[in-house]
C-alpha positions as semicolon CSV with decimal commas, in nm:
position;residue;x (nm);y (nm);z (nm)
1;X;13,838;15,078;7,098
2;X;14,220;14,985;7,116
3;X;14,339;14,689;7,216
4;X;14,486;14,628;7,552
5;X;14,854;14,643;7,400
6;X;14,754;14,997;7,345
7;X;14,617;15,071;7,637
8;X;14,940;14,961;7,805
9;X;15,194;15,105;7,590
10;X;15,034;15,468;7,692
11;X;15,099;15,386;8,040
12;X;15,482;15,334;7,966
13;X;15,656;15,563;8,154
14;X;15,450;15,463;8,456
15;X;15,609;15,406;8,778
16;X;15,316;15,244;8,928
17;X;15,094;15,020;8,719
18;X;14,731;14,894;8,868
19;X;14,597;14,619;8,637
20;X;14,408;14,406;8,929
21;X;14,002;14,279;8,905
22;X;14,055;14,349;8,520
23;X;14,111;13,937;8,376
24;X;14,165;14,157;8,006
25;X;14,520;14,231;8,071
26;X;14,671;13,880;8,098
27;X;14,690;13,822;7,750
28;X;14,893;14,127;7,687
29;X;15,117;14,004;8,026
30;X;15,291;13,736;7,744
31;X;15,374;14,031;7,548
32;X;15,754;14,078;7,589
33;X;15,811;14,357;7,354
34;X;15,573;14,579;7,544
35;X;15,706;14,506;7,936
36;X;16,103;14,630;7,780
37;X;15,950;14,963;7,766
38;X;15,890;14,957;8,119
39;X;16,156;15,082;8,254
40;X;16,059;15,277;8,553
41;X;15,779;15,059;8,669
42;X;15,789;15,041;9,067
43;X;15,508;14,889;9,139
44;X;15,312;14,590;8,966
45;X;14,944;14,555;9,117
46;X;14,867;14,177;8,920
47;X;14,554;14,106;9,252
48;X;14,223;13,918;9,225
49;X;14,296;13,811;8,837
50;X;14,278;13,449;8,881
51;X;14,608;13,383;8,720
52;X;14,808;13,027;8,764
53;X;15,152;13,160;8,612
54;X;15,345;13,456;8,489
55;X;15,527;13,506;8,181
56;X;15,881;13,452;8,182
57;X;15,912;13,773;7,979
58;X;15,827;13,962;8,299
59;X;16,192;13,924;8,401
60;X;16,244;14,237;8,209
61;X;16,098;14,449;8,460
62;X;16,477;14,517;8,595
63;X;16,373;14,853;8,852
64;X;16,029;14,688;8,970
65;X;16,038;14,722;9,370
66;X;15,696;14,597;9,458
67;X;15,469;14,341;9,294
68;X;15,103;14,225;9,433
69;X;15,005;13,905;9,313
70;X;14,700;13,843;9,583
71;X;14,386;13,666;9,517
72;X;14,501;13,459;9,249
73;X;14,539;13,088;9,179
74;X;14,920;13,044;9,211
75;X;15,009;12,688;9,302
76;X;15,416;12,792;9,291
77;X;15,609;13,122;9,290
78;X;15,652;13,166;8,933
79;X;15,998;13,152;8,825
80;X;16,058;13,476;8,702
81;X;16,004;13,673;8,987
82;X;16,375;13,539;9,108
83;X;16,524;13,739;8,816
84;X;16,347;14,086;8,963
85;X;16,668;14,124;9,121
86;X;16,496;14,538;9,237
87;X;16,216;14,316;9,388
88;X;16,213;14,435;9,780
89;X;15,837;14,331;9,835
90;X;15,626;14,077;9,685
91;X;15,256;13,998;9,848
92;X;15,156;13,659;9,738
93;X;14,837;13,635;9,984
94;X;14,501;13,408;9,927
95;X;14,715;13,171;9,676
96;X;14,776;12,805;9,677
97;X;15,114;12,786;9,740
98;X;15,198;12,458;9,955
99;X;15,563;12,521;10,018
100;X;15,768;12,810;10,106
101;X;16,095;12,791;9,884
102;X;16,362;13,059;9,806
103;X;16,446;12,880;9,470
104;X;16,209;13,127;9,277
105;X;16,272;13,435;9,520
106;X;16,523;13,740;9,466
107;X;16,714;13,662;9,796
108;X;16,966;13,919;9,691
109;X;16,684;14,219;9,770
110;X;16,345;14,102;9,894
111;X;16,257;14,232;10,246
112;X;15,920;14,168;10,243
113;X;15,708;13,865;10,179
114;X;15,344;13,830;10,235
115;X;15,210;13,438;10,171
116;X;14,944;13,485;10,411
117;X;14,581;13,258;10,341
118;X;14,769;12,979;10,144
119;X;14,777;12,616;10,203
120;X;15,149;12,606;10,308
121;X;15,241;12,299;10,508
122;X;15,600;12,349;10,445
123;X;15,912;12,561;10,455
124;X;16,242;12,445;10,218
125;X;16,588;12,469;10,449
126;X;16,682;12,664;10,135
127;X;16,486;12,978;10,342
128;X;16,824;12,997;10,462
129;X;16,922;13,183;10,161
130;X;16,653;13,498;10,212
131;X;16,891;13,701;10,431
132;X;16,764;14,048;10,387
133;X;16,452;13,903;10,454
134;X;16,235;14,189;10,767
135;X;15,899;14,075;10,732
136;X;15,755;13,697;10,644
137;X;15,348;13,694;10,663
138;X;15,210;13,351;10,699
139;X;14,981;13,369;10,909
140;X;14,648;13,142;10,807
141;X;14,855;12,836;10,644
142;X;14,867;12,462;10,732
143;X;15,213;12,507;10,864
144;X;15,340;12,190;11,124
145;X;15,696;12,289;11,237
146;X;15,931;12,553;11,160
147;X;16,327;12,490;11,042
148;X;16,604;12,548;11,196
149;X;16,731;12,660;10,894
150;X;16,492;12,983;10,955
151;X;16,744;13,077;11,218
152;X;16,974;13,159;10,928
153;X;16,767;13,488;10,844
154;X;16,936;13,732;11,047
155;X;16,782;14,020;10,916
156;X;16,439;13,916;11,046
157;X;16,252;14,167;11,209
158;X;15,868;14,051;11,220
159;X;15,688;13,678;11,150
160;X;15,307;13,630;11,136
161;X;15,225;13,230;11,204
162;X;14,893;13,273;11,348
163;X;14,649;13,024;11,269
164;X;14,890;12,753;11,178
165;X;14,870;12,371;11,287
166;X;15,255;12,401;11,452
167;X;15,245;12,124;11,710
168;X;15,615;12,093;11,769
169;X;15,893;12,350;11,968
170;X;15,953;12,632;11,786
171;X;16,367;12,616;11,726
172;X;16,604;12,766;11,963
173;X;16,784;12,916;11,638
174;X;16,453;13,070;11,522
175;X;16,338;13,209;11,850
176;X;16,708;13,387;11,903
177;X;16,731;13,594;11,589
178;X;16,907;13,912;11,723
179;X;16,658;14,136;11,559
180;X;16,348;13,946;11,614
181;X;16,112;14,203;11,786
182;X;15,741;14,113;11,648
183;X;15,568;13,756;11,648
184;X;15,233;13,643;11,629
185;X;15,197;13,274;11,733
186;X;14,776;13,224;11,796
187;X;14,545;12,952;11,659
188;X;14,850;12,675;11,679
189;X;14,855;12,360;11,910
190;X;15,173;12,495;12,148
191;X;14,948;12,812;12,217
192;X;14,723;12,727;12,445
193;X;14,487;13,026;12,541
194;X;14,242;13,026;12,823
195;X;13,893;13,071;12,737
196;X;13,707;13,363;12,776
197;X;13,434;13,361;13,020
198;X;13,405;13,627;13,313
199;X;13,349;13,927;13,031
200;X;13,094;13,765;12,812
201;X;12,792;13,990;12,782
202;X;12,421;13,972;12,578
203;X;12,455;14,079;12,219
204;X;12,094;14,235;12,326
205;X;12,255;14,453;12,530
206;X;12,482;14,605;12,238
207;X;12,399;14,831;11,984
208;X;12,621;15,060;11,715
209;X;12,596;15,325;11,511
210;X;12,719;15,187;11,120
211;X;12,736;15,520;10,995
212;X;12,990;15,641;11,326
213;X;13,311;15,474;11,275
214;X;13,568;15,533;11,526
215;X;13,810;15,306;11,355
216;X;13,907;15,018;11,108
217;X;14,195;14,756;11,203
218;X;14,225;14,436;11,017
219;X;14,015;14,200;11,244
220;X;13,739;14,460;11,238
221;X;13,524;14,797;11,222
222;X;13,506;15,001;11,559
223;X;13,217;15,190;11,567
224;X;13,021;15,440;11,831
225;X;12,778;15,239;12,051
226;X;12,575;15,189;12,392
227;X;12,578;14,908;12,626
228;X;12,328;14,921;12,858
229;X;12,284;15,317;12,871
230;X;12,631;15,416;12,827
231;X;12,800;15,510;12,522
232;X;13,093;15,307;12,424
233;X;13,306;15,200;12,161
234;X;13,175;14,853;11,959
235;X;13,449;14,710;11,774
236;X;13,269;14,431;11,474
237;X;13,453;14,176;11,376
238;X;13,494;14,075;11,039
239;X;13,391;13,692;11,064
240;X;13,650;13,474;10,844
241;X;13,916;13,711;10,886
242;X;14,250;13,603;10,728
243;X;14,416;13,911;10,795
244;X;14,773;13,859;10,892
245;X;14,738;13,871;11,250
246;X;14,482;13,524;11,481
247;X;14,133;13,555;11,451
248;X;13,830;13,660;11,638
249;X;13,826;13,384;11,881
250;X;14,198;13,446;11,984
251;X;14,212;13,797;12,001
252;X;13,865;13,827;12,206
253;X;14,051;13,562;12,415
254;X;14,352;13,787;12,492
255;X;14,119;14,076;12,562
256;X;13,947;13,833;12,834
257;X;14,265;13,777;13,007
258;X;14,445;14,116;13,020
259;X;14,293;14,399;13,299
260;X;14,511;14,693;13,348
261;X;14,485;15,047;13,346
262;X;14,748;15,134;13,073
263;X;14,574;14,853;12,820
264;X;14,304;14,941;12,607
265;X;14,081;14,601;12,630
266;X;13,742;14,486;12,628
267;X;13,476;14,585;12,882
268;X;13,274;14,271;12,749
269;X;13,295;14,045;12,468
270;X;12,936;13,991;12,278
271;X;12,911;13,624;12,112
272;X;12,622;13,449;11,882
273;X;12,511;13,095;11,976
274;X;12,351;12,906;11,676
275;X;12,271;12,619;11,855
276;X;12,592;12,449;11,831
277;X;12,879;12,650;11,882
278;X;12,918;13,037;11,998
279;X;13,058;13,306;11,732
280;X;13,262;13,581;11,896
281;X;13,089;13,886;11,677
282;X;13,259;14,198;11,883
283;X;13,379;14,367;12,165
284;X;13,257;14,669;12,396
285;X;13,523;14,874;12,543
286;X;13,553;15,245;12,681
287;X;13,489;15,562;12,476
288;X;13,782;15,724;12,498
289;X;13,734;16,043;12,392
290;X;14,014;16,250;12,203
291;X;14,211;15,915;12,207
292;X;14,546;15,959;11,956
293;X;14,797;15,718;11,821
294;X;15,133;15,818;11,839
295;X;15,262;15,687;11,551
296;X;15,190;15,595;11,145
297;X;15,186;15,255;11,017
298;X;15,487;15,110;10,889
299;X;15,529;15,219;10,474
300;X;15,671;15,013;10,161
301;X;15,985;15,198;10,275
302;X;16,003;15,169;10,658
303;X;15,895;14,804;10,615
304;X;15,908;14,723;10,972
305;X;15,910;15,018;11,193
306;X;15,637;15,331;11,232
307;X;15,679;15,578;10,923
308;X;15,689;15,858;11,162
309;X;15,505;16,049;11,414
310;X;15,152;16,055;11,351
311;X;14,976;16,411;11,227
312;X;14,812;16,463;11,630
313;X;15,202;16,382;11,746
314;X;15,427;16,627;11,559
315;X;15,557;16,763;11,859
316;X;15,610;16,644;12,212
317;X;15,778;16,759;12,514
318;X;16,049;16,557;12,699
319;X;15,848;16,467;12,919
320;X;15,554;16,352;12,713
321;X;15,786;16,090;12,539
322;X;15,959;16,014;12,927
323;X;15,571;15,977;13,021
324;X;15,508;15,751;12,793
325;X;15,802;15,523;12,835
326;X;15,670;15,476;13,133
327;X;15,325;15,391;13,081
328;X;15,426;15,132;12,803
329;X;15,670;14,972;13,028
330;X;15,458;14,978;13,291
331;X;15,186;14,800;13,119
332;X;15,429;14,544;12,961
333;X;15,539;14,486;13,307
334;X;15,204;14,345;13,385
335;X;15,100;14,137;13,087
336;X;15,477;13,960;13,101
337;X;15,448;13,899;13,473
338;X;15,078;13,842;13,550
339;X;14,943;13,678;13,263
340;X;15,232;13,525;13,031
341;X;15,069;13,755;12,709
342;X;15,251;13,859;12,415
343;X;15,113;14,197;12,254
344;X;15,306;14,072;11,929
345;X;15,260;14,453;11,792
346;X;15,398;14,688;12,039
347;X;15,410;15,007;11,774
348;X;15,399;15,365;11,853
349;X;15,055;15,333;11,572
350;X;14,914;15,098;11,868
351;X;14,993;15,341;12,161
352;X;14,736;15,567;12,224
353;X;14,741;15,910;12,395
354;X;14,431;15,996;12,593
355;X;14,231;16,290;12,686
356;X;14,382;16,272;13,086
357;X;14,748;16,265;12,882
358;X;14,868;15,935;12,979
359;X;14,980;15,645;12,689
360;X;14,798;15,325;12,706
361;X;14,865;14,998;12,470
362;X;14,588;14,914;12,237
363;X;14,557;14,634;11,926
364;X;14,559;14,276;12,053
365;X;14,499;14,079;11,736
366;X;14,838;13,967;11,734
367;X;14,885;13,859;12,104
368;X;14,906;13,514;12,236
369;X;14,981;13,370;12,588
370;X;15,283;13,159;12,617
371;X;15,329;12,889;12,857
372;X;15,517;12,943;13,165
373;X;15,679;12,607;13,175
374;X;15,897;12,628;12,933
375;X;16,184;12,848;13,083
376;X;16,321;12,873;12,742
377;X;16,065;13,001;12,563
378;X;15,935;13,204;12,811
379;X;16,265;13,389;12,787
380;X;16,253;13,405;12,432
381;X;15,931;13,519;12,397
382;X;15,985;13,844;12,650
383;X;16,350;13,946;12,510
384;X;16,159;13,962;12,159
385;X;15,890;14,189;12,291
386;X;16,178;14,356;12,502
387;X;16,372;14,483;12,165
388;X;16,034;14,613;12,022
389;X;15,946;14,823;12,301
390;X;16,314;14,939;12,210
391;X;16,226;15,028;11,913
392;X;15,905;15,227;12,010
393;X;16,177;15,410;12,254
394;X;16,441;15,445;11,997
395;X;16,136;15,606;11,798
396;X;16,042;15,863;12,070
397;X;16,404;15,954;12,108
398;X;16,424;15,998;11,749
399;X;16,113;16,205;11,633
400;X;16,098;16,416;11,946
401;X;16,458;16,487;12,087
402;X;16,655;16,438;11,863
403;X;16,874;16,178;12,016
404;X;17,025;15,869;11,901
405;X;17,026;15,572;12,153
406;X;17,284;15,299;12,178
407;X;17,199;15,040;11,942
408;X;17,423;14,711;11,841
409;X;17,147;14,534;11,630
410;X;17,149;14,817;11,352
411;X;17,417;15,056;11,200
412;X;17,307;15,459;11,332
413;X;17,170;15,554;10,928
414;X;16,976;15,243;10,898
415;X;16,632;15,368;10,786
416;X;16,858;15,642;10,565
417;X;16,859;15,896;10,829
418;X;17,071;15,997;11,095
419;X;16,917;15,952;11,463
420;X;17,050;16,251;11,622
421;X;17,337;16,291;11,873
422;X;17,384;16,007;12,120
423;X;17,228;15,976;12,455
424;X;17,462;16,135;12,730
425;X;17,615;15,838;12,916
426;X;17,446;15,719;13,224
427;X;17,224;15,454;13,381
428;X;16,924;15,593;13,096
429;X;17,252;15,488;12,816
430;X;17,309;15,155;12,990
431;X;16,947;15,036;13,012
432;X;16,869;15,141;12,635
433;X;17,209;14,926;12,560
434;X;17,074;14,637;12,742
435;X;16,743;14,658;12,497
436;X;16,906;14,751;12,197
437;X;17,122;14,444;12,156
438;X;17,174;14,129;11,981
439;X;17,189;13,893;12,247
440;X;16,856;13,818;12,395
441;X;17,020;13,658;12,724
442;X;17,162;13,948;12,786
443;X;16,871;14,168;12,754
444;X;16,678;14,297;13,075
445;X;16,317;14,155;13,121
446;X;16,028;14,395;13,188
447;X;16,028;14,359;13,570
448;X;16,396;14,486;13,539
449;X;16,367;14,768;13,276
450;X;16,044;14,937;13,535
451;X;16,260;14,905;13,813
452;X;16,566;15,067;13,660
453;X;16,326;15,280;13,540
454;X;16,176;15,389;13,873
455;X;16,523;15,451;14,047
456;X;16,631;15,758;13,774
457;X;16,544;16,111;13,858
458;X;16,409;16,195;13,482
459;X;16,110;15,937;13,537
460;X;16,053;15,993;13,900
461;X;15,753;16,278;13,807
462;X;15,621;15,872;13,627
463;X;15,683;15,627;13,901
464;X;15,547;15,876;14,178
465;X;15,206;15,931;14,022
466;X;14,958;15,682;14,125
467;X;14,772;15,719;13,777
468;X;15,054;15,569;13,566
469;X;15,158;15,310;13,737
């Protein structure tokens, strides 16, 4: 049999390279002689090999764009990964990484950093320095505080910190970021979420089908089901959970607290009680039947926005996507107003479409509730969730009209494609300006952008239906 040198120098002209579960290959990762002949590698899969440190040889690997290093046992970020100067996303999840530090990072092209399930308790000011930097995972960590210095990432689009021990104000400079649109803030001390109590039902009274799955998310499995005669939808989930977004307890938490029409939440919430503390195991909610989401999750390439329309949503009519402006905003509305909630993931891949043709927001594993004393933050919090429901809008516009919309946070080509022509001027123009904009003061909140909303003629056939509002 040949040796693993072999094996590798076959797969040479690879541009995608899987060597993770298989503990052979990290002998032949000292071999410098062999990575030089990679010279189109893309991706580097290096997961679940129980590796401490990487080869400074690996340096060579000049056009790599993506490299896994999950499940490992990385105490630092080995040094030559700053020298992939190609690098755009590096996944460094279920390490033991205690500090978040640029020094060993490509700041000159990463994008996209996953440290989520470490032990990091904290971040280097040198973070500064990662400003390409659209997505930061690290969610699950031991973090205490965040940095000012953080505020320095401009290009930030979307921070997981669920699950942290934060226990101080998050910064002023942080919370401000002019593209900031997604944030996940559960399972820390400032988040303080209600329990859940009035929708608590028997497990008894549940069952599921394993071998019907309706869906798979990263807190769980949703499967077909009955609750008390009626069919429904179970959604299981997966106990320990370090996905990126809270965990079980939070997000069944969230689904306690929000009730509205255009929200896909829980009918009940189905717990375990071993004697000395209850284990939220799953949710019941509605069957909706022919249920679509309106988008695809975000790619390598998109990194932080929907990769397009999904395969059920080629096509819609104007006023479909008008329709379902509405029904998000409407729904957003509520959970800013009523009950202080952050969805933390407002995505077109999280909006569903149902049977009776209206939109409703679904996916709460990311949400938290903020507190309502703190005028600041409570600004904050909405203008962030404001510019991502422009995004989902910028989306529509985009996929299924055709049409640019004012935006001052991002040049017109910046996902490599042009938008469309630009939105006619009017009061539709000057409301998607007010969203799509750096300042977050000067953004519009959600009580503002439904009454703008309701007073032009386009959306009128919306705001005069009972059913959507």
């Amino acid at each position: 049999m040949p040796d693993t040198s072999t094996l590798l120098e076959d797969k040479a002209d690879s541009t995608e390279l899987d060597l993770s579960s298989s503990p052979v290959w990290n002998d032949t990762l000292h071999t410098a002689d062999l990575w030089g002949r990679f010279t189109h590698l893309k991706l580097l899969d290096l997961n679940n090999n129980g590796l401490t440190s990487l080869p400074t040889c690996l340096e060579v690997l000049s056009s790599l764009d993506i490299l896994f290093l999950s499940e490992n046992n990385f105490e630092t970020i080995p040094e030559c990964i700053g020298k992939m100067q190609q690098l755009r996303v590096l996944s460094l999840r279920g390490n033991l990484l205690t500090t978040l530090s640029s020094s060993n990072l490509p700041s000159a092209s990463l994008v996209w950093l996953i440290l989520t399930n470490n032990k990091i308790e904290t971040i280097d000011p040198n973070v500064r320095e990662l400003v390409h930097l659209r997505k930061l995972m690290l969610s699950h960590n031991k973090l205490t505080s965040i940095p000012q210095e953080m505020g320095e990432c401009k290009s930030l689009e979307l921070i997981r910190l669920a699950n942290n021990e934060i226990n101080v104000p998050l910064p002023s400079e942080f919370l401000t970021l002019p593209k900031l649109a997604w944030i996940s803030l559960a399972g820390n001390s400032i988040i303080q979420c209600p329990p859940t109590t009035h929708k608590i039902i028997p497990k008894s009274s549940v069952s599921y089908d394993e071998s019907n799955i309706l869906g798979r998310g990263a807190s769980g499995t949703v499967f077909l089901g009955n609750h008390n005669g009626k069919e429904v939808a179970v959604k299981v989930f997966k106990q320990e959970s370090m996905g990126s977004d809270g965990t079980a307890a939070d997000e069944a938490a969230i689904n306690g607290l929000v009730n509205h029409p255009l929200a896909v939440t829980a009918d009940g919430i189905y717990i375990s009680d071993d004697g000395d503390s209850f284990t939220h195991e799953g949710m019941v909610m509605e069957l909706i039947k022919d249920a679509e989401a309106l988008g695809k999750v975000p790619s390598f390439q998109t990194v932080t926005r929907d990769a397009g329309p999904s395969d059920s949503a080629q096509d819609m009519s104007r006023e479909q996507v008008l329709s379902v402006v509405w029904n998000v905003a409407s729904c957003l509305e509520h959970i800013h107003s009523s009950v202080r909630v952050v969805n933390g993931d407002i995505y077109l891949h999280n909006i569903l479409l149902c049977g009776d043709g209206i939109a409703k927001v679904s996916d709460w594993g990311a949400s938290f509730v903020y507190d309502d004393k703190d005028d600041s933050a409570v600004n904050c919090f909405e203008a962030i969730e404001v510019l991502a429901f422009g995004r989902l809008v910028q989306d529509l516009f985009d996929w299924h009209l055709g049409t640019a919309l004012p935006d001052l946070t991002e040049p017109a080509d910046f996902l490599g494609r042009s938008r469309g022509e630009m939105l006619g001027a009017g009061k539709l123009f000057d409301l998607m300006s007010s969203i799509l904009q750096p300042r977050q003061c000067e953004r519009p909140t959600f009580s503002i952008i439904k009454t703008k909303l309701s007073a032009m003629p386009e959306f009128a056939f919306c705001a005069g239906t009972p059913n959507h509002d």
